[in-house]
C-alpha positions in Angstrom: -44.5 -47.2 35.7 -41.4 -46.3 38.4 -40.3 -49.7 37.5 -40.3 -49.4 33.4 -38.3 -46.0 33.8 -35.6 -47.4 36.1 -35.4 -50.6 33.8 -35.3 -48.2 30.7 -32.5 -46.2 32.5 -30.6 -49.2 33.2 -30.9 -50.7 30.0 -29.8 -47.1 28.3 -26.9 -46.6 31.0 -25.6 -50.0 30.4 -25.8 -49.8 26.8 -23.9 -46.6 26.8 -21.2 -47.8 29.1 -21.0 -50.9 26.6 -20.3 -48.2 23.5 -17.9 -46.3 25.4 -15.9 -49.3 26.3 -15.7 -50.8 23.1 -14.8 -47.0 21.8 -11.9 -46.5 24.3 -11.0 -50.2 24.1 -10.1 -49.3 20.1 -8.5 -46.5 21.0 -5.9 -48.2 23.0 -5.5 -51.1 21.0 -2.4 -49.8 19.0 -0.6 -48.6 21.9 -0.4 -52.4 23.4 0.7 -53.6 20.2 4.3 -55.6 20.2 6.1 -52.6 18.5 4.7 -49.3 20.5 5.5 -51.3 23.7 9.0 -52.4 22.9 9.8 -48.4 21.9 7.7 -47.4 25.1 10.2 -49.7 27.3 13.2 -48.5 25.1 12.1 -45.0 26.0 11.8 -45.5 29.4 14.9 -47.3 30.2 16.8 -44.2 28.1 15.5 -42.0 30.4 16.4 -44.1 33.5 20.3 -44.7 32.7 20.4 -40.5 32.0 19.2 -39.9 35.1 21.3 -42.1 37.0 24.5 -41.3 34.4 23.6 -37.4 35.8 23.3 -38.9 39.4 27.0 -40.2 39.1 28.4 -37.9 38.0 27.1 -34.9 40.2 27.7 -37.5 43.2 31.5 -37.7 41.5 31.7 -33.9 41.2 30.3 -33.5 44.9 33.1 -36.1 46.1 35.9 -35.0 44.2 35.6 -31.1 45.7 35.3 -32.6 49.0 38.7 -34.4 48.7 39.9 -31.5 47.0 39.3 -29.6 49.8 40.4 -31.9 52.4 43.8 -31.8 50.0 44.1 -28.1 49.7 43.0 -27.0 53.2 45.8 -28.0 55.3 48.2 -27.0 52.7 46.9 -23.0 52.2 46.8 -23.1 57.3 50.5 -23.8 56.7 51.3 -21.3 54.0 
């Protein structure tokens, strides 16, 4: 009997595991299609140049003050 419930259970697990794949496996399928990857990795790659476009340019900002400064602060201990 303890052996017909545990096979039962198996049988009823692995079937259900088998559904659930097959369901998620179609529920992913259009994502990995040619199109929705090539806008995926355009997306991406957008969002990587901004950042690092935004990272220049505060990094510019930072070292332009900083030679600003060096410029203007001997100039104002003289005055």
């Amino acid at each position: 009997m303890r052996r017909a419930r545990w096979l039962a259970t198996g049988v009823a697990l692995g079937a259900g595991g088998t559904i659930w794949a097959k369901r998620r496996m179609a529920s992913l399928q259009g994502s990995f299609e040619p199109v929705n990857l090539a806008g995926g990795v355009a997306n991406a790659t957008r969002r990587r140049v901004r950042a690092a476009v935004g990272a220049g340019r505060n990094q510019a900002r930072r070292r332009e003050d900083e030679i600003r400064a060096r410029l203007e602060g001997p100039q104002t201990a003289a005055r």
